[in-house]
C-alpha positions in Angstrom: 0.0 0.0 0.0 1.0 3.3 -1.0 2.1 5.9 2.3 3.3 9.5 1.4 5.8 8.5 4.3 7.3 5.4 2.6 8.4 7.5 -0.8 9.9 10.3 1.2 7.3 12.6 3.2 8.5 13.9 6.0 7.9 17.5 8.0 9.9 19.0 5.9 7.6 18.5 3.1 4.6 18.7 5.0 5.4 22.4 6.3 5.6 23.6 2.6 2.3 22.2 1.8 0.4 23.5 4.5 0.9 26.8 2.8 -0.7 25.4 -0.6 -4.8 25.4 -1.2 -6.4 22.2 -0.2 -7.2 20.9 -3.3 -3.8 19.9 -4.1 -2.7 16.8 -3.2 0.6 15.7 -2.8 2.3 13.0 -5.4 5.1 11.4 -6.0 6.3 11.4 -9.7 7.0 7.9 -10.8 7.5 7.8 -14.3 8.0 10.6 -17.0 6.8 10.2 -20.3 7.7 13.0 -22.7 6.3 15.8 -20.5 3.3 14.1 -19.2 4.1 12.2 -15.5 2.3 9.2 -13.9 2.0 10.2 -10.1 1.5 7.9 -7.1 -1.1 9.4 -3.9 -2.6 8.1 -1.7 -5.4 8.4 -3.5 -4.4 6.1 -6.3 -2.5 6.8 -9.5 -3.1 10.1 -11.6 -1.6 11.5 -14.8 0.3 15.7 -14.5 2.1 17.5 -16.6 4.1 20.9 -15.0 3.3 24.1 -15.9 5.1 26.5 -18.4 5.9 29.0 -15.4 7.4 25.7 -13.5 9.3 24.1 -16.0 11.3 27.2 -16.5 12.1 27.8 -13.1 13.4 24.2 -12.7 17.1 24.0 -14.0 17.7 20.4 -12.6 15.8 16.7 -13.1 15.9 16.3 -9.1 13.5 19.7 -8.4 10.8 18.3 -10.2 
């Protein structure tokens, strides 16, 4: 079963969410295919892509 806490979530992470709307929900990226990702939640899995505005503030793979 899928745990925020068993890909990473910690307080860390939790304290920067707080400060987002509630109907985000927070994801893991598991696999990227040609700008499109397939996310993990607890939720189940759902498809994202990352904005215009994000992608060009992200220089590096590992700030996604």
């Amino acid at each position: 079963m899928f745990t925020k806490e068993n890909w990473g979530w910690n307080s860390h992470f939790a304290t920067y969410f707080a400060l987002l709307s509630e109907e985000y929900l927070p994801a893991r990226i598991m696999i990227q295919h040609s700008g499109m990702y397939q996310l993990w939640t607890e939720k189940g899995e759902r498809q994202g892509i990352i904005s215009g505005k994000m992608r060009h503030q992200l220089t590096e793979p590992a700030e996604f």
